[in-house]
C-alpha positions in Angstrom: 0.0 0.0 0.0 2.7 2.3 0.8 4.5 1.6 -2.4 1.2 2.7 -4.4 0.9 5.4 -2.2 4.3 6.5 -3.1 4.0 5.6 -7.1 0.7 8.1 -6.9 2.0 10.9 -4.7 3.6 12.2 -8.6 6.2 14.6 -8.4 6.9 17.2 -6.1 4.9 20.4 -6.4 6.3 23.6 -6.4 5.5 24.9 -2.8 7.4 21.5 -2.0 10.6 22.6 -4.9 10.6 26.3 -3.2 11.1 24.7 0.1 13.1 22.2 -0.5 15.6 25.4 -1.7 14.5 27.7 0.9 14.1 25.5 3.8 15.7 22.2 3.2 19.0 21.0 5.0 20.8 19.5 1.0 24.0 20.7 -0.3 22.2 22.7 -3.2 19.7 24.4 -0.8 22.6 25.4 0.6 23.9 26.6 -2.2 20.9 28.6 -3.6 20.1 30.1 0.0 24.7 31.6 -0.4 23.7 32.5 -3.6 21.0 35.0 -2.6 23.4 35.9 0.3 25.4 37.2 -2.3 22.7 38.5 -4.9 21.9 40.9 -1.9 25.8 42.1 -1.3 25.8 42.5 -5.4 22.1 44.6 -5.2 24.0 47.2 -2.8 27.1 47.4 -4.1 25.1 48.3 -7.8 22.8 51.0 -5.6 26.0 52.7 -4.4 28.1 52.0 -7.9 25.0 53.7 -9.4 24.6 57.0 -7.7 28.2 57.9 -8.9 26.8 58.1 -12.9 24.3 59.1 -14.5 21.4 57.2 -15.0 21.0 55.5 -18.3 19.0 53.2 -20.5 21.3 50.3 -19.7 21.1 50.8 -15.5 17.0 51.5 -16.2 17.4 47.8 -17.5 19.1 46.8 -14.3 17.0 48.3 -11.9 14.4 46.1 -13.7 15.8 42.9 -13.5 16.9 43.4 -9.9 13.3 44.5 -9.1 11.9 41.2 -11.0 14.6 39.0 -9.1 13.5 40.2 -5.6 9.5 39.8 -6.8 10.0 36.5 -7.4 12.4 35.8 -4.2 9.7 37.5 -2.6 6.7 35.9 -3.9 8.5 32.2 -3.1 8.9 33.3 0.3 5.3 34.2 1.0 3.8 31.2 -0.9 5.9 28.5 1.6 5.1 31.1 4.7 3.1 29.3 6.8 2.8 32.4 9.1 1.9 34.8 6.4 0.1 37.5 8.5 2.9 37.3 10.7 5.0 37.9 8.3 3.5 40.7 6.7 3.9 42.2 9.7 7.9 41.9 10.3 10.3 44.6 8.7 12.3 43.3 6.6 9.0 42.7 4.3 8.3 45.5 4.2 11.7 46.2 3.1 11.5 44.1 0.4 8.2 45.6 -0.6 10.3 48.9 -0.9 13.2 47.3 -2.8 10.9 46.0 -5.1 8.9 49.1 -5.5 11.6 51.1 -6.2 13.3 49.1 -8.5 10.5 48.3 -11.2 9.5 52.2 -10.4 12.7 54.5 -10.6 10.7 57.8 -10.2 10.4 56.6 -6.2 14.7 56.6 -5.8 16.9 54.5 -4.9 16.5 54.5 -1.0 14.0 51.6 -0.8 16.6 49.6 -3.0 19.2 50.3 -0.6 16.7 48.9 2.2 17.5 45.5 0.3 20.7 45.4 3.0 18.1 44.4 5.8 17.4 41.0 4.3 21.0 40.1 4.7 20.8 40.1 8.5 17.9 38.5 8.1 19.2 35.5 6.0 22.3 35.5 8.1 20.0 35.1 11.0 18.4 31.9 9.9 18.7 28.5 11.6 20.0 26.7 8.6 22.4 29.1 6.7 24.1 30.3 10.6 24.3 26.4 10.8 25.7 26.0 7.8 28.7 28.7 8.2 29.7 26.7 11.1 30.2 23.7 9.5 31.6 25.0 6.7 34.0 27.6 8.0 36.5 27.2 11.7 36.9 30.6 11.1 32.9 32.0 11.3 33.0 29.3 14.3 35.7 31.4 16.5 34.4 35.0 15.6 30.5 34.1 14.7 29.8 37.4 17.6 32.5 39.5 15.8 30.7 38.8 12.3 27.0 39.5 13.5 27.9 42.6 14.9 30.0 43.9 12.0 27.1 43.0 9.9 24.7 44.4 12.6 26.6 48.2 12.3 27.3 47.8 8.4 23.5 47.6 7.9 22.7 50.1 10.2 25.7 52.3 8.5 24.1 51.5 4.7 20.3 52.2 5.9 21.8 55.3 7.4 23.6 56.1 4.4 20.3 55.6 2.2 18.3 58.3 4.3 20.6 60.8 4.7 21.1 60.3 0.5 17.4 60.5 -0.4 16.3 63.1 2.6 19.2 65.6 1.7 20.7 65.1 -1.6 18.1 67.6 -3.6 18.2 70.5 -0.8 22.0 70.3 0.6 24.6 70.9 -1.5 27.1 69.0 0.9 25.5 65.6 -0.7 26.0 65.0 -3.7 26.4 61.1 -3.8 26.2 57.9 -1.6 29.8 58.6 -0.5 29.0 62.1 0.9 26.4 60.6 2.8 28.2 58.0 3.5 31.4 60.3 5.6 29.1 61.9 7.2 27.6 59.2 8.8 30.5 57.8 9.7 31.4 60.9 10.9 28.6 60.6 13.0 29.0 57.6 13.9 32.1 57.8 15.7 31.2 61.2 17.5 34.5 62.8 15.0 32.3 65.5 13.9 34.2 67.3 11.3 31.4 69.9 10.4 32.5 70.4 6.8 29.0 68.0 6.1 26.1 68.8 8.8 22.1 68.0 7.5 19.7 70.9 7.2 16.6 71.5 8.7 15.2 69.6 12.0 14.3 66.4 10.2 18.1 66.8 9.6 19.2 67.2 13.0 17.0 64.8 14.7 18.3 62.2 11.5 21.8 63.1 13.0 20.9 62.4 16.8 19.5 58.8 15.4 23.0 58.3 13.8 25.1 59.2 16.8 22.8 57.3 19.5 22.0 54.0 17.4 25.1 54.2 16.0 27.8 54.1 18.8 25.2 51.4 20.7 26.3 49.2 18.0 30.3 50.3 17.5 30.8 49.6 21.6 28.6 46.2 20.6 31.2 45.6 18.0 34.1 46.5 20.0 32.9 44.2 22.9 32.4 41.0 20.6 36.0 42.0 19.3 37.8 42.2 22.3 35.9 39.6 24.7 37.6 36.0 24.5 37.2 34.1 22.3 34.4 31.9 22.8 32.5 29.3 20.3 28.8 28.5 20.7 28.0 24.9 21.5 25.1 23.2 23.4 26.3 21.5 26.6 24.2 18.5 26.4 23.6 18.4 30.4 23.3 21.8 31.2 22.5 23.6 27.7 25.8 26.3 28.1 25.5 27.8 24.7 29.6 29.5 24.9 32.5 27.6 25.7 36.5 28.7 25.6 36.9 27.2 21.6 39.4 24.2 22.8 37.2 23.0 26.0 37.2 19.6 26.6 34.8 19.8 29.5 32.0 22.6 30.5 32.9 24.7 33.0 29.4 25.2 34.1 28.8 21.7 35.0 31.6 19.3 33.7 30.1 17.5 31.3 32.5 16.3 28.7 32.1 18.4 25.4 32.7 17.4 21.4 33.4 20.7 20.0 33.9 20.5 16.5 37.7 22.0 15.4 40.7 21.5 13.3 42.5 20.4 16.4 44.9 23.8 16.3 
């Protein structure tokens, strides 16, 4: 019976295909969920290429076919949601809905593209792909608090970026590209404060308090994961200690021999 279960079932359908690459724990899941990784690093790095030139009939084109790529990412993803309302409501759709949005409708700008940066926290964030990097890389294993906070205060630094870009760029002649806004956020950022760049107006201002206060929160985060010891996350089966000194043999919570995965350096 099970066998003529199985030779009816038919193939897979494509809710099962999208999850299977969205979801799924295979070597060429894997491989697709990397691959949008690096579609989204490629999708920023074209935003900020872009605002140096012109705009042209040939990056018209682009902004199309990165705004039909991140439909259909984005169409797969709510079709295998099985929390869709939930969803709807978190962020990072709605950041998506602005990528796309202003992609297939260049008259809105370029800020809700450069939104696009969000979903790479939130893909880094997931179960399987943060599984993944520590299987794959001894490296991502030792600093995995380093890299979440870098990536943490680069996102924040490229939203940041994108607003002070699309909020000041036609009434301050101090911005003139991503790279202006991009010093003086930095700027910002670490409390330097130059003054030859400073945002007009008080949606300016109060843009600039939200860049220093949000901003140094996540530096000192950064500097605290870099100069902590070094510790590597792994489940103590006893007592559940998630962090452990990356050559433990034993937990120091509760002494339960541990089988940390390492190159034996």
């Amino acid at each position: 019976m099970a066998r003529q279960a199985a030779q009816t079932a038919g193939p897979p359908g494509l809710l099962d295909t999208l999850r299977h690459y969205y979801e799924s724990d295979t070597a060429e899941a894997h491989r697709f969920r990397y691959a949008l990784l690096a579609f989204d690093i490629v999708t920023v790095a074209f935003i900020v290429a872009t605002s140096f030139v012109p705009r042209s009939d040939l990056i018209e084109w682009l902004d199309v076919f990165f705004g039909l790529v991140i439909l259909a990412d984005f169409v797969a993803r709510f079709a295998i949601s099985r929390r869709r309302l939930r969803d709807l409501a978190h962020p990072a759709t709605w950041a998506d809905v602005a990528a796309i949005i202003s992609f297939l409708a260049p008259v809105v700008g370029e800020a809700g593209g450069f939104l696009r940066i969000l979903r790479t926290v939130r893909l880094l964030a997931t179960y399987q792909l943060l599984w993944r990097l520590r299987q794959d890389s001894a490296w991502f294993r030792r600093n995995e608090d380093v890299v979440i906070a870098a990536v943490h205060l680069a996102v924040f630094v490229f939203i940041m970026t994108g607003l002070v870009y699309e909020t000041q760029h036609a009434i301050n002649p101090l911005i003139n590209n991503y790279a202006d806004a991009l010093y003086f956020t930095v700027s910002s950022l670490t409390t330097t404060g130059y003054g030859d760049i400073v945002l007009n107006g008080t949606p300016g201002r109060l843009l600039s308090v939200v860049v220093m206060i949000l901003g140094v929160t996540l530096f000192l985060n950064l500097a605290r994961a870099v100069l902590q010891p070094s510790k590597v996350r792994f489940r103590c089966p006893k007592c559940s200690l998630m962090r452990h000194d990356y050559d433990a043999v034993h937990c120091k919570a509760c002494g339960e021999a541990l089988n940390i995965p390492n190159e034996g350096l």
